[in-house]
C-alpha positions in Angstrom: -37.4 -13.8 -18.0 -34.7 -16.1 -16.1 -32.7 -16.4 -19.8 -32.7 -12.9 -19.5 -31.5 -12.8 -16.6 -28.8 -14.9 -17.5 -27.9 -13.5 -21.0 -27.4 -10.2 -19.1 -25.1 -12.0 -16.4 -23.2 -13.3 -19.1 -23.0 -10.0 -21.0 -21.8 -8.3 -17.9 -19.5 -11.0 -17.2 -17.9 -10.9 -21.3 -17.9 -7.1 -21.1 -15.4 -6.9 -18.2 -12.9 -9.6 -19.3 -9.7 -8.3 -19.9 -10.5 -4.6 -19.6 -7.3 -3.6 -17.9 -4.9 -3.4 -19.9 -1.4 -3.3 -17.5 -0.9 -6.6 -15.4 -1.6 -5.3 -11.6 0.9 -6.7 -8.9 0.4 -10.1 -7.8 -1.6 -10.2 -4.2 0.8 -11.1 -1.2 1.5 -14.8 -0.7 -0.6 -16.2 2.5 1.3 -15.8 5.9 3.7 -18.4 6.2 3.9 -19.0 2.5 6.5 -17.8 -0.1 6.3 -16.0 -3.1 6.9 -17.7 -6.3 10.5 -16.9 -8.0 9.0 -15.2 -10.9 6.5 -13.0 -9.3 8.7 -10.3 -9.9 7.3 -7.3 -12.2 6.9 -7.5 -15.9 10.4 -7.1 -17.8 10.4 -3.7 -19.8 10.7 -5.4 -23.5 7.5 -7.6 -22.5 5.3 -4.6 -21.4 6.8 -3.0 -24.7 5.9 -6.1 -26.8 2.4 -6.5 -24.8 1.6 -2.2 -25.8 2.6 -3.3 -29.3 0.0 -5.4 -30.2 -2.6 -3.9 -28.1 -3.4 -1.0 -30.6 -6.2 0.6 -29.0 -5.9 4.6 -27.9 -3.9 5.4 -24.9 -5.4 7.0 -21.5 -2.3 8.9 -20.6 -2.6 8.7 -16.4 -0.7 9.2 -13.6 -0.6 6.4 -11.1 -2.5 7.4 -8.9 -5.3 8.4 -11.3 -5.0 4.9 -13.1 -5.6 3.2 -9.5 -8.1 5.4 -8.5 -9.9 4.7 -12.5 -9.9 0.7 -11.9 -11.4 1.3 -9.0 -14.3 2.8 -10.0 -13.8 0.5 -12.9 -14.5 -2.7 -10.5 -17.2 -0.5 -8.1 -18.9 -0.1 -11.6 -18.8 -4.0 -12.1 -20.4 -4.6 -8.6 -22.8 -2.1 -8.9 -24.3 -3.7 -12.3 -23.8 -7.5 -10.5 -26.2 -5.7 -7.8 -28.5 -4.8 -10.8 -28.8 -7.8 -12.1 -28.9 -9.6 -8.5 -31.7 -7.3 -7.7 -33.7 -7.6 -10.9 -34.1 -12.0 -10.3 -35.9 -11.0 -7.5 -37.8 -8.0 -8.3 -35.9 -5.4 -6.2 -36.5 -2.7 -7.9 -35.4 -0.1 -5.5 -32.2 -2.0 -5.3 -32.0 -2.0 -8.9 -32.1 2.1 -8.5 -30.2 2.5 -5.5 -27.2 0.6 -7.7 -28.1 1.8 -11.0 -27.8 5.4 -9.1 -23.8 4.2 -8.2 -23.1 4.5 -12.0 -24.8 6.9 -13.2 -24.4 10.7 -14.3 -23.8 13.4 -11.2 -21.9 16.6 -11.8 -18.8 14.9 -10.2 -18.2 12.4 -11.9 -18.6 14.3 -15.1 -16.0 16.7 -13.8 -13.9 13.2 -13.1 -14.2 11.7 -16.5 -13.4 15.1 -18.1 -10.1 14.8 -15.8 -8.9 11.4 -16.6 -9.8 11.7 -20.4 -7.8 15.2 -20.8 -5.0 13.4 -22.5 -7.2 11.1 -24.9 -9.6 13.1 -27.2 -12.9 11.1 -27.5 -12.3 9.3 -24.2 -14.4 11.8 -21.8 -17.0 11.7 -24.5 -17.5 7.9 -24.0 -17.4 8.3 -20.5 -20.1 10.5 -19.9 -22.2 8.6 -22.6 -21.7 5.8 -20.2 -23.1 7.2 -17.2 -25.9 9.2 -19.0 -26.9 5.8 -20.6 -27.0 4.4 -17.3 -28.9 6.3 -15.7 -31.7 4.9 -17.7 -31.3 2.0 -15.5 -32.8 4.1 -12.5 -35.4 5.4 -14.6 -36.8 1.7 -15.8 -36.4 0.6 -11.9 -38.8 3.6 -10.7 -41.1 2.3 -13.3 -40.6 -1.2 -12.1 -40.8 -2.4 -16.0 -38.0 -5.6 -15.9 -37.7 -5.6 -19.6 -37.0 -1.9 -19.6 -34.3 -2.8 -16.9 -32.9 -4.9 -18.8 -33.0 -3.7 -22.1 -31.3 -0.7 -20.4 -28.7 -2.6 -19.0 -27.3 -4.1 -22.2 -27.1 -0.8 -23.7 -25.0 0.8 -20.9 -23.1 -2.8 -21.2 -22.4 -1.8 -25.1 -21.0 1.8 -23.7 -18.6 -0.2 -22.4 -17.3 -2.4 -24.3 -17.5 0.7 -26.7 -14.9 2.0 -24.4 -12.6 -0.9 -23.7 -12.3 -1.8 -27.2 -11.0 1.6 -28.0 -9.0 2.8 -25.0 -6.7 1.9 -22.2 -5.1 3.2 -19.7 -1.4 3.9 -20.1 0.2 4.8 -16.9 2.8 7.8 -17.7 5.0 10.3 -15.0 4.1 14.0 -14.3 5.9 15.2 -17.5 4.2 13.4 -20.2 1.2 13.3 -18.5 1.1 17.2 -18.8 2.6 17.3 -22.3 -0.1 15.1 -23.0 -3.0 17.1 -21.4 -1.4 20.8 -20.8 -2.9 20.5 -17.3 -0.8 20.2 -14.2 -0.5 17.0 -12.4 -3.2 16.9 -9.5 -1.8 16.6 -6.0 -4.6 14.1 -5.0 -7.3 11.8 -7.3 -10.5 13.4 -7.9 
């Protein structure tokens, strides 16, 4: 059982390698530090060169939307590194209480349906995501490990599922509503 444990550690940790796809800002230098001369953004022809090879289907978002999606996006990572925390020692109500973080509700249905407006197929893989893991719960009630687990690496396969097919592409109001025929929201969802 500890392999399995650390197969699905290391499945967790492979899925979430390089799934964002822009560079995020660098964090602030320590007080009393400077920053480095090049820690300026990303030069316009780079980013262009970077999207060029990187041919998987664009998630047209606004910024604020993109923020608020990596968010969840690293809440999501924590929640499964509480799953499998929990599993090594048999927490299964942690397991649930976690596994419950990721799974389906009616809001975050109405969320993925939001952020995937501009990308057909995108809200489909979403919500297969958080339906799958909610058979992550449903194991944990039962307090079958293996079942746990084995439902782990499938919600694990929704996302790399995902990531190998989309990213996020962070756009202004006007193409963002070309791209969706939705008005821009004032605030995320």
């Amino acid at each position: 059982m500890k392999h399995r444990i650390i197969l699905a550690t290391a499945l967790v940790v492979a899925a979430f390698l390089g799934c964002e796809s822009k560079p995020e800002a660098p964090p602030e230098p320590p007080s009393g530090t400077s920053a480095p001369a090049n820690s300026a953004a990303p030069a316009q022809p780079a980013q262009a060169a970077l999207d060029g090879m990187d041919k998987r289907t664009p998630v047209p978002l606004l910024p604020m939307m993109a923020n608020h999606q990596k968010q969840n996006m690293r809440d999501h990572l924590v929640a499964v590194q509480e799953i499998v925390s929990a599993l090594a020692t048999r927490d299964f109500a942690a397991v649930e209480r976690a596994a419950g973080r990721i799974g389906y509700s009616e809001q975050m249905g109405r969320m993925c349906t939001h952020m995937g407006a501009g990308a057909p197929g995108f809200t489909a893989q979403a919500l297969n995501f958080h339906h799958t893991a909610d058979k992550i719960g449903g194991a944990a009630k039962k307090q079958d490990a293996d079942a746990v687990l084995k439902a782990l690496g499938e919600t694990l396969a929704t996302c790399t599922t995902c990531h190998t097919a989309f990213k996020q592409q962070v756009v202004d109001d006007a193409t963002w509503t070309a791209a969706t025929k939705m008005s821009p929201p004032s605030s995320p969802h």
